[in-house]
C-alpha positions as CSV (number, residue, x, y, z in Angstrom):
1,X,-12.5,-9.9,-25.8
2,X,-9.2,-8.6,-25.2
3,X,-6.3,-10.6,-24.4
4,X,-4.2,-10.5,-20.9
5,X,-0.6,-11.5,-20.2
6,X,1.4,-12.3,-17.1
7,X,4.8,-11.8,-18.8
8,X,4.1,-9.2,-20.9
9,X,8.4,-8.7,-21.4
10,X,8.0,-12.1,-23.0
11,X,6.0,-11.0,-25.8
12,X,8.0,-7.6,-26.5
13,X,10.8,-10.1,-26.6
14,X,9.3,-12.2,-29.0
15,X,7.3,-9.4,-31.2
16,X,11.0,-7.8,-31.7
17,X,12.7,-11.1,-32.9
18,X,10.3,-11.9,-34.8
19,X,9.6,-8.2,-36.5
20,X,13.4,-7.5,-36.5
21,X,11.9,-4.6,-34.8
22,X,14.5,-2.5,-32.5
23,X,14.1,-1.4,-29.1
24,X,14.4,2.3,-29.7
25,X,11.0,2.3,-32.1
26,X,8.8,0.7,-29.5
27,X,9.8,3.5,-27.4
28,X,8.9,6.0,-29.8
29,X,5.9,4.7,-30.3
30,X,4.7,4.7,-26.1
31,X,6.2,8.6,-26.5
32,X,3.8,8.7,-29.1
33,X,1.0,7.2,-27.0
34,X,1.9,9.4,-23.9
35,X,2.2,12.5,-25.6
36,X,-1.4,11.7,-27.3
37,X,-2.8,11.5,-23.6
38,X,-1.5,14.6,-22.5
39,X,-4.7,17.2,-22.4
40,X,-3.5,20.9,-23.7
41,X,-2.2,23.9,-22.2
42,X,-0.5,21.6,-20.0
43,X,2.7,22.1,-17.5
44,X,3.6,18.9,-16.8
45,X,6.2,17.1,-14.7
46,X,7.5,13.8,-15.7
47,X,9.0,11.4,-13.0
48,X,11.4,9.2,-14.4
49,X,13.2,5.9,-13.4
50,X,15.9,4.3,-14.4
51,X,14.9,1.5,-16.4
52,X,13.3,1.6,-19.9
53,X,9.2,2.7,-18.1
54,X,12.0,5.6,-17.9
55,X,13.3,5.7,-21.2
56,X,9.6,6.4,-22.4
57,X,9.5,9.8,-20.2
58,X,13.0,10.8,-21.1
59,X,11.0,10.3,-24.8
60,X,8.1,11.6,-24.2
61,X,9.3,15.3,-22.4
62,X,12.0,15.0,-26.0
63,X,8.6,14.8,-28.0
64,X,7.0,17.4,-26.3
65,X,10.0,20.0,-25.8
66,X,9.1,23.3,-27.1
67,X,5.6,22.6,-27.5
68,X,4.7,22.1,-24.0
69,X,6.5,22.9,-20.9
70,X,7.8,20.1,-18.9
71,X,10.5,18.9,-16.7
72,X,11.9,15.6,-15.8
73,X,12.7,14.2,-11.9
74,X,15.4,11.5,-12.5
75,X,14.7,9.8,-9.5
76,X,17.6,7.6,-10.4
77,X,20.3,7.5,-13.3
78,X,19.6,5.6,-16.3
79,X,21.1,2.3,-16.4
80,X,19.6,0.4,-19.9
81,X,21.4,1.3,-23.0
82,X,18.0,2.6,-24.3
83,X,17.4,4.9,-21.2
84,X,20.6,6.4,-20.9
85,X,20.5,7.0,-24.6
86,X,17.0,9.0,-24.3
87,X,18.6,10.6,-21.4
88,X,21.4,12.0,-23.8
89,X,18.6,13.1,-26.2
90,X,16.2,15.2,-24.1
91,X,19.2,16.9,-22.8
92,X,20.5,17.8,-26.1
93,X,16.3,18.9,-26.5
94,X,16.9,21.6,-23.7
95,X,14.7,19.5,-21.7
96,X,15.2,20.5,-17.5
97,X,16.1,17.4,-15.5
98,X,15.5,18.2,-12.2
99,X,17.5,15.3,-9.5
100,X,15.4,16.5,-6.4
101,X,11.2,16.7,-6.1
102,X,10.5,20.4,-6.6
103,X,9.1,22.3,-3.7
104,X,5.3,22.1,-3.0
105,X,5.3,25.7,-3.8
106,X,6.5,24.6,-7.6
107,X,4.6,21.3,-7.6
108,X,1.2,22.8,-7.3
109,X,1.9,24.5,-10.3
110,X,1.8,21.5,-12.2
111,X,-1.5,20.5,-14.2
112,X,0.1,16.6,-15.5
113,X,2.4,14.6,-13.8
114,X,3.2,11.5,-15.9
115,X,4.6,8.3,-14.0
116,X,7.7,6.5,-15.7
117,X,9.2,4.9,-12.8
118,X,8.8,1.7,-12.7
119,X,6.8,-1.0,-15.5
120,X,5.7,-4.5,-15.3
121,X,9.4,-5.4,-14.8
122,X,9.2,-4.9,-10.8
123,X,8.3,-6.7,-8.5
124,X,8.8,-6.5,-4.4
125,X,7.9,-4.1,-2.4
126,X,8.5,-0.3,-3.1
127,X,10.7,1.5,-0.6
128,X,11.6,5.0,0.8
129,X,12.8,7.5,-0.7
130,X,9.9,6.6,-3.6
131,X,7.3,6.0,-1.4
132,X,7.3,8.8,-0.2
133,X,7.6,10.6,-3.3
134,X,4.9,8.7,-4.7
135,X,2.7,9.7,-1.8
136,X,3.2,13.1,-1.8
137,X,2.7,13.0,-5.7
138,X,-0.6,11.3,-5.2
139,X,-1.7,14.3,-3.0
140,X,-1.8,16.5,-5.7
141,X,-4.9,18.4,-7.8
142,X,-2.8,17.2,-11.2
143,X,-4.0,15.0,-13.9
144,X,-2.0,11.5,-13.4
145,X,-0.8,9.7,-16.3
146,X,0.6,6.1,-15.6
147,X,3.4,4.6,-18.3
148,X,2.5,0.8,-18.9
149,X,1.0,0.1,-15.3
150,X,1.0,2.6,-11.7
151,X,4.3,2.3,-10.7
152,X,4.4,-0.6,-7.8
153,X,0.9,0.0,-7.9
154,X,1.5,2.9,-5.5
155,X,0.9,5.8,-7.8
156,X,-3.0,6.9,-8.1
157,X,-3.3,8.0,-11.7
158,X,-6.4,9.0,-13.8
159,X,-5.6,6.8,-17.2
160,X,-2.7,4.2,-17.5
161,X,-1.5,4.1,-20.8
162,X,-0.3,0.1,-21.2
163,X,2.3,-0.5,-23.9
164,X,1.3,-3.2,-26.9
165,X,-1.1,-5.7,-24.8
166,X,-3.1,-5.3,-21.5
167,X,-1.2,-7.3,-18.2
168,X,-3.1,-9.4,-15.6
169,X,-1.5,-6.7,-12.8
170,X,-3.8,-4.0,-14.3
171,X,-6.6,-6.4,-12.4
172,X,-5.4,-7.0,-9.1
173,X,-8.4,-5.8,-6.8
174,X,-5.7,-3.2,-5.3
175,X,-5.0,-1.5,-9.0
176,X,-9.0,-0.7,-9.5
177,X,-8.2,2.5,-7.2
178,X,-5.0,3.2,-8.8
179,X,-5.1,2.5,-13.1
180,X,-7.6,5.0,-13.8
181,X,-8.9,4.6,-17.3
182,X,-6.5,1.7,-19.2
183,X,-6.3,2.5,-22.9
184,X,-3.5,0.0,-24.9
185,X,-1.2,1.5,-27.1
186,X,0.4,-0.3,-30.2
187,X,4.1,-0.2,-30.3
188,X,4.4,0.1,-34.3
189,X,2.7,-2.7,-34.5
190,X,-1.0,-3.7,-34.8
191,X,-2.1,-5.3,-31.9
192,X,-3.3,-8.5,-33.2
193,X,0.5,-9.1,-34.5
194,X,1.8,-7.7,-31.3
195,X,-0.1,-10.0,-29.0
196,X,0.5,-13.4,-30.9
197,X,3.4,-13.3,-30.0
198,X,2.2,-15.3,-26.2
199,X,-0.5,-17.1,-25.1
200,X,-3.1,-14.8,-23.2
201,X,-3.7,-16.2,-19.6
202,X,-7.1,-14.7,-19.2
203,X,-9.5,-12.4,-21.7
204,X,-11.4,-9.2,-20.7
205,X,-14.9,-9.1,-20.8
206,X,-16.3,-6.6,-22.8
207,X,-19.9,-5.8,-23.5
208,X,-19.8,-7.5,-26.9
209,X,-18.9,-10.4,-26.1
210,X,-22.4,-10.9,-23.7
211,X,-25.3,-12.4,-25.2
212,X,-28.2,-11.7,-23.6
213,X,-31.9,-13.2,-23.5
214,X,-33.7,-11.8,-26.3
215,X,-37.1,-13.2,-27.6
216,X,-36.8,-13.9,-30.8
217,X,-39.0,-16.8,-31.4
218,X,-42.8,-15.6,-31.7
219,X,-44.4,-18.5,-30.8
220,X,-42.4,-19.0,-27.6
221,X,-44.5,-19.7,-24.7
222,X,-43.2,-19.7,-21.3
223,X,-41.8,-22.9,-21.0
224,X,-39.4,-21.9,-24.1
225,X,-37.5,-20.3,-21.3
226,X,-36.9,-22.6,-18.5
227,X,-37.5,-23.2,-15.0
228,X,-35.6,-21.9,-12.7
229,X,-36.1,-23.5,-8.7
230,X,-34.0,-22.4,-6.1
231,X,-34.1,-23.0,-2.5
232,X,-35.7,-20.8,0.1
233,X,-33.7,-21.5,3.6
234,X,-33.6,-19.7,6.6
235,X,-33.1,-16.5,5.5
236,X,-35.6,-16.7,2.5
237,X,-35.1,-12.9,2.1
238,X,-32.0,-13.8,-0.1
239,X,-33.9,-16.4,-1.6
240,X,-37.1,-13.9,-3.2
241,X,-33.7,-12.0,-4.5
242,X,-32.7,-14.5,-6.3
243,X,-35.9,-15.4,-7.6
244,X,-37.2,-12.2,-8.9
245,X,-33.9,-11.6,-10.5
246,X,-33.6,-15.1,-12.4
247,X,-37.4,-13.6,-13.4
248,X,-36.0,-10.6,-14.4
249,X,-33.7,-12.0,-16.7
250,X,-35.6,-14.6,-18.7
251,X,-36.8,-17.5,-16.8
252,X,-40.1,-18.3,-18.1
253,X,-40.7,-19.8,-14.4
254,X,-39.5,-19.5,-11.2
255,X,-40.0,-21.8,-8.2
256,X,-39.2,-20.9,-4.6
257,X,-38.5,-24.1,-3.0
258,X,-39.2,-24.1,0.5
259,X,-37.1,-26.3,3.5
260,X,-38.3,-27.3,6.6
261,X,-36.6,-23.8,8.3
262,X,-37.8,-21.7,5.2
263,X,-39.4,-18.1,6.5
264,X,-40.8,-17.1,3.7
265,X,-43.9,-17.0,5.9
266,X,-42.3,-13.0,7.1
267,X,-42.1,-11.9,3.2
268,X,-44.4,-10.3,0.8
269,X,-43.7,-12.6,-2.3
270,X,-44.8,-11.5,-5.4
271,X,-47.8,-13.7,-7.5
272,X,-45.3,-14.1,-10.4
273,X,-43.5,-16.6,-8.0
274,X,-44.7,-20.3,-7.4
275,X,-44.0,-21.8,-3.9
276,X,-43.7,-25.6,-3.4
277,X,-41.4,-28.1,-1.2
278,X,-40.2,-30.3,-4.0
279,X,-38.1,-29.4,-6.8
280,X,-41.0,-28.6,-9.7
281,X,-40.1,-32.0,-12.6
282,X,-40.0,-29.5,-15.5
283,X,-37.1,-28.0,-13.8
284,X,-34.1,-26.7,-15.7
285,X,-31.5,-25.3,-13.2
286,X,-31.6,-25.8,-9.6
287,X,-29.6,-22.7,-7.1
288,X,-29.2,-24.2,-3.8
289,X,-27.5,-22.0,-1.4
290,X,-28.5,-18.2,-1.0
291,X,-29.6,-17.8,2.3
292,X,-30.0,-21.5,2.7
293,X,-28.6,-22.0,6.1
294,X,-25.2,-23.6,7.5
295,X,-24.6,-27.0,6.5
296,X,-22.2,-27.4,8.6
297,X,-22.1,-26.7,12.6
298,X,-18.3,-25.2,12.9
299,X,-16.8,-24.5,15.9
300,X,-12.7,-24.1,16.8
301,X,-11.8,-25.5,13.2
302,X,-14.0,-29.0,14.3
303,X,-17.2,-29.6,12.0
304,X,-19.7,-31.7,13.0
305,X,-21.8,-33.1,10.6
306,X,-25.9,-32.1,10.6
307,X,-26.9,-35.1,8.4
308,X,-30.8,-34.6,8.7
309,X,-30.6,-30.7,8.8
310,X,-33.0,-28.8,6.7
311,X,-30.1,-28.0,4.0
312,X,-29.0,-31.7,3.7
313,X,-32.4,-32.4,3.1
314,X,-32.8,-29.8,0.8
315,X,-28.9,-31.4,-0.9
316,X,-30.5,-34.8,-1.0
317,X,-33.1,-33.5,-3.2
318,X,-31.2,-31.4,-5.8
319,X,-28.9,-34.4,-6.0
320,X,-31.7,-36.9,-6.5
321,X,-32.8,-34.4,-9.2
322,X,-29.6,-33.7,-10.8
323,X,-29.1,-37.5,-11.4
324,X,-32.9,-37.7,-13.2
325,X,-32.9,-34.6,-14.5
326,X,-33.4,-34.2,-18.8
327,X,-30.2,-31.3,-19.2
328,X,-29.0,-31.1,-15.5
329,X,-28.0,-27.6,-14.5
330,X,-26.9,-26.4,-10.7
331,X,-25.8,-23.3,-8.9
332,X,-24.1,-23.1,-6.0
333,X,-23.9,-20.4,-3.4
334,X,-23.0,-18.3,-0.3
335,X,-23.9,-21.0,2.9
336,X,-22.7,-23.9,0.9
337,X,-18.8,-22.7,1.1
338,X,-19.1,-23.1,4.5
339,X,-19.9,-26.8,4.0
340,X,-16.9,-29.0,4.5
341,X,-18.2,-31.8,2.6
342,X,-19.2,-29.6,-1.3
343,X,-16.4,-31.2,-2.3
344,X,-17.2,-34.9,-2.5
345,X,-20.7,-33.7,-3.4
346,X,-19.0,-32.2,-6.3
347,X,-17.6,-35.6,-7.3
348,X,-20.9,-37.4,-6.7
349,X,-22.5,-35.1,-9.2
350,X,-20.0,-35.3,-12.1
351,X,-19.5,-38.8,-11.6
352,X,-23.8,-39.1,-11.7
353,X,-23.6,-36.9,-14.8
354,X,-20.4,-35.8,-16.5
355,X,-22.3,-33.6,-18.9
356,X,-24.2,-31.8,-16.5
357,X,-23.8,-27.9,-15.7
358,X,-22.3,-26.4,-12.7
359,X,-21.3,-23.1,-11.4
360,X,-19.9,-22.1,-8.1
361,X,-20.4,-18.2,-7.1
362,X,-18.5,-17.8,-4.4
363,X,-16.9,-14.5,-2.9
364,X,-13.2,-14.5,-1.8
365,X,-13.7,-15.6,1.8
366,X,-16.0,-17.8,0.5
367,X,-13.4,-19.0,-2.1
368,X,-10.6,-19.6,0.5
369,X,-12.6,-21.4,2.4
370,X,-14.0,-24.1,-0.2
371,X,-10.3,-24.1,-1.4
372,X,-9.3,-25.4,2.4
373,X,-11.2,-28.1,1.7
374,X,-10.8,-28.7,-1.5
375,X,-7.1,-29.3,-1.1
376,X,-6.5,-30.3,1.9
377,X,-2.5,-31.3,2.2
378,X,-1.4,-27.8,0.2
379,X,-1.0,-24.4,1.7
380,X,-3.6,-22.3,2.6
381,X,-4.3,-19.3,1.0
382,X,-5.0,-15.9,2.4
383,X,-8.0,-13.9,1.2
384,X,-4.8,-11.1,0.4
385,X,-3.8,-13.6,-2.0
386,X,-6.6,-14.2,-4.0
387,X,-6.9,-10.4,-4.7
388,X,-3.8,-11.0,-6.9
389,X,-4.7,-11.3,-10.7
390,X,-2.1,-14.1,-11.0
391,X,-2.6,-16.4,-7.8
392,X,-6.3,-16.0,-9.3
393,X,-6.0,-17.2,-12.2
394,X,-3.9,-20.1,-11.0
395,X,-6.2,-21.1,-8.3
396,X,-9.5,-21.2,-10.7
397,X,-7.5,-23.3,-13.4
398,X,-6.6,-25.6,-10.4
399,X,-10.6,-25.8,-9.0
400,X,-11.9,-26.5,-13.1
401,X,-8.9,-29.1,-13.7
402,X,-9.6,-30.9,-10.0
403,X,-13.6,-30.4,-10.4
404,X,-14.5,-31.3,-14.3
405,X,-17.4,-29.5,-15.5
406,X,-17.9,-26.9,-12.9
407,X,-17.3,-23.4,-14.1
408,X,-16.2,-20.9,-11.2
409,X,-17.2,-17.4,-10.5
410,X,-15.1,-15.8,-8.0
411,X,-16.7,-12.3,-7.3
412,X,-14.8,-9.3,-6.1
413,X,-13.7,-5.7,-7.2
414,X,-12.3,-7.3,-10.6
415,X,-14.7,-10.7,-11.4
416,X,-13.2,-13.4,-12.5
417,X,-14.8,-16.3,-14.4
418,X,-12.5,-19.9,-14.4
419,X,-14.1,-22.2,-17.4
420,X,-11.9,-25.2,-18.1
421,X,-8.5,-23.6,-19.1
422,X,-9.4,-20.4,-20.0
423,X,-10.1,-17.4,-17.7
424,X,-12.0,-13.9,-18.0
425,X,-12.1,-11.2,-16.4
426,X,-15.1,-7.8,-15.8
427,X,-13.5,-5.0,-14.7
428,X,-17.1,-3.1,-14.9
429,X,-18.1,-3.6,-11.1
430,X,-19.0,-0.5,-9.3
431,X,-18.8,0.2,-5.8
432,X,-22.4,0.5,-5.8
433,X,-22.8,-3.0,-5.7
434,X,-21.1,-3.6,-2.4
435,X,-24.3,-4.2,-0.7
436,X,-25.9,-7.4,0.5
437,X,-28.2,-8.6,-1.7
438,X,-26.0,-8.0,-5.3
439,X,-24.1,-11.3,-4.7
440,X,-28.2,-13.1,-4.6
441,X,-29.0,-10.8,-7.8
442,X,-25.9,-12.4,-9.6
443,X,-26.6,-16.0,-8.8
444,X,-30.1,-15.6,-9.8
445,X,-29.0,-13.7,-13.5
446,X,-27.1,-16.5,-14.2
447,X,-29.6,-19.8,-12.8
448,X,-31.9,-17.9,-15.1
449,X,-29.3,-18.4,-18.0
450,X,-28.6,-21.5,-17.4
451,X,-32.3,-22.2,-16.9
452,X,-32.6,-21.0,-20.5
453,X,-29.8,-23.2,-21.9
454,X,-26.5,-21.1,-21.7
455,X,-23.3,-23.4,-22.0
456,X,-22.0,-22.1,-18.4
457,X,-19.6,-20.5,-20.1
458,X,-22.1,-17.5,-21.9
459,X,-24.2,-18.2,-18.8
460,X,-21.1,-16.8,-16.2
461,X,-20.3,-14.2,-18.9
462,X,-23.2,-12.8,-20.0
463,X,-24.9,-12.7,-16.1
464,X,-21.3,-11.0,-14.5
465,X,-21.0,-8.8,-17.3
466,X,-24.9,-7.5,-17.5
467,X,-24.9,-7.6,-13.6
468,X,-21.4,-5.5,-13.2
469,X,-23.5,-3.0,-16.0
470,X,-26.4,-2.9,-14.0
471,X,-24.4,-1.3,-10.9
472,X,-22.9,1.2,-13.3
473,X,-25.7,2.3,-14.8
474,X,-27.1,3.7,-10.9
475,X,-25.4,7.2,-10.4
476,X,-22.3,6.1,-12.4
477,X,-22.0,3.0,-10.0
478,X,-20.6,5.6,-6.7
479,X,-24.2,5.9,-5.2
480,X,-24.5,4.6,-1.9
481,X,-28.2,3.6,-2.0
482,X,-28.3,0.8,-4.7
483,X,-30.1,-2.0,-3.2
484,X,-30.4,-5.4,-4.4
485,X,-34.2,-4.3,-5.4
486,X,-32.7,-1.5,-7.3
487,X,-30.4,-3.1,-8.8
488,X,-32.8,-6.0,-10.1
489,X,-34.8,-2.9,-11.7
490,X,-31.8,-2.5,-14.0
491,X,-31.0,-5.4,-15.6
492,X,-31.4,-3.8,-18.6
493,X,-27.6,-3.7,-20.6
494,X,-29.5,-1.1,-23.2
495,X,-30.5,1.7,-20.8
């Protein structure tokens, strides 16, 4: 896994102290890294601010002088010592600094434009004149080169080279468009040294780190593997997803559950799945919630409670169960964040069985919502928010430190998993998998891990990572006709 900082200045800070290592050789080394991006025969513009982001492009067009053809916009005067002083040195390079955007006429011409204007240091909002510029630089046919992170994650680039560690803004839902390809480059010094200098606040996912199902014990029978039951409500459609894809990734068995409004009646349900109305007692994991059916009755911001509903029922039952079962395991899903009262249930549960397993899949509405009722005197939050890497992170650390033993999957362009104090992140989603059905095909990967044993922990990250894969591996996740069918077809990480 890789690590990811918030304050990412913090580190530098420390790394130089504590390296006696000066300002102007980290520069020299994210020339280094810029100028290694740049792809040949290249004329290339190089937009410059006036912090240190543009001290590295006042480097990098210094490195590069003579060799390729470049020229700098200085969208505004250097103002850091550094910056000023790289200024000083492309000039004395021969290097053409240019104070006004060329003409369209002379910007087509260009085949890189590299983006130094602004680093992790800003924050705000950007404003005219460099919105404007940034937009018409987007327009372009160039190859796009971000320094450190898309300046104000406006500018659209193609790869983002990030200097000495990665930062959680690279993973804001909005920055999937904009970062391109994200490759880290060391600063003169290795990147284990560099980046223990601070405490990560979350860890990328990569496909290492999963560990999926395999079959290596050859007398296994299919009980080795688990149980998985999961509740069929009324829209069982959701519910056969979930069940063929816990099948599809390693549960020996696989229960549909059936409530009192259940219509699996309308399906074609394949013989591999068993059908009953109690929860099977060899049981390992129990998924309550994918097209199970409001709880709830909401109407104007007034619930009214459905105590003998077909879900309650169906609640009564996995909580009975949780409290009996050998290694209690539950998912929960989709309908249930509409339910106002998840949260006590919560409680109930842990307080029944501290050492029992739970994950929550919920989506960002989703998330808000079970938030609102989580924590009830605080602010809300706004869907917006939680597409912010950092409001996030904070708001899963908050749901695993006020809900013990509950592990949270919060699904969206960038997937984050919240275990205890620690949170990760898969960038590998694919717009493929915006289609419903994907979110069912997730929560049944992962009851089927957790079926199977999984700490929740390897259960969230293995399922999110080898779901997210799954999408990508359908016409390099960009086809518009991946199902939740199709997608269950390809939970296979090795193809």
């Amino acid at each position: 896994m890789k690590a990811v900082f918030s304050d990412s200045q913090k580190v530098e800070k420390e790394a130089k102290s504590r390296y006696a290592f000066p300002e102007f050789i980290m520069m020299e080394n994210a020339a280094a890294a810029l100028e290694a991006a740049i792809p040949p025969d290249s004329h290339i513009l190089i937009l410059c601010g006036s912090g240190n982001n543009g001290g590295d492009g006042y480097a990098l067009a210094r490195r590069i002088s003579g060799k390729i053809p470049c020229e700098i916009f200085a969208i505004k005067a250097p103002k850091t010592e550094e910056a000023i002083n790289q200024r000083k040195m492309a000039e004395a390079a021969g290097v053409p600094i240019l104070t006004a955007l060329p003409p369209d006429q002379k910007l087509s011409s260009y085949g890189v434009i590299v983006d130094c204007i602004l680093g992790t240091g800003f924050s705000g909002e950007l404003k005219e004149p460099l919105t404007g510029i940034i937009e018409k630089v987007n327009k372009l046919p160039a190859y796009k080169i971000s320094c450190d992170i898309p300046s104000g994650l406006r500018f659209n680039a193609d790869l983002t080279v990030t200097m000495g560690c990665l930062k959680t803004a690279l993973f804001d839902d909005k920055a999937k468009d904009l970062c391109g390809k994200i490759e880290v480059a060391d600063l003169g010094i290795a990147a284990e040294k560099f980046q223990a200098c601070g405490s990560p606040d979350a860890f990328l996912i990569e496909k290492a780190d999963i560990k999926l199902p395999w079959r290596k014990n050859k007398a296994a029978h299919k009980g080795t593997y688990g149980h998985t039951a999961l509740f069929a409500g009324e829209k069982s459609g959701a519910g056969i997803l979930v069940a063929e894809a816990a099948l599809n990734f390693g549960s020996g068995l696989v229960t549909l559950v059936k409530t009192e409004n259940s219509n699996l009646s309308q399906f074609k349900i394949s013989p591999e799945l068993m059908i009953s109305e109690q929860i099977p007692a060899n049981t390992t994991c129990v998924l309550i919630g994918s097209g199970l059916g409001k709880v709830d009755k909401v109407d104007n911001n007034s619930v009214t409670e459905v105590p003998s509903g077909p879900a309650c029922k169906a609640l009564e039952k996995v909580k009975t169960w949780f409290a009996s079962a050998k290694t209690p395991a539950c998912l929960f899903d989709a309908d249930l964040f509409s339910w106002k009262e998840l949260p006590a249930f919560l409680d109930q549960l842990h307080s029944t069985r501290p050492e029992g397993k739970i994950i929550l899949t919920p989506h960002l509405k989703e998330l808000k919502t079970f938030c609102d009722f989580a924590f009830p005197d605080e602010d809300a939050l706004t869907v917006a928010e939680l597409t912010q890497t950092e409001k996030r992170i904070e708001t899963g650390k908050k749901i695993c430190k006020r809900f013990p033993g509950v592990t949270l999957i919060m699904k969206s362009a960038n997937t984050f998993i919240a275990h205890q104090e620690e949170i990760y992140i898969c960038d590998a989603g694919s717009p493929s998998l915006a289609k419903a059905g994907s979110g069912d095909v997730l929560a049944g990967m992962t009851a089927a891990l957790l079926a199977q044993g999984y700490t929740a922990r390897d259960a969230a990250i293995t399922a999110v990572y080898a779901h997210a894969f799954a999408g990508t591996s359908f016409a390099a996740g960009q086809d518009w006709a991946l199902t939740a069918e199709k997608l269950i077809s390809r939970i296979n990480p090795t193809t």
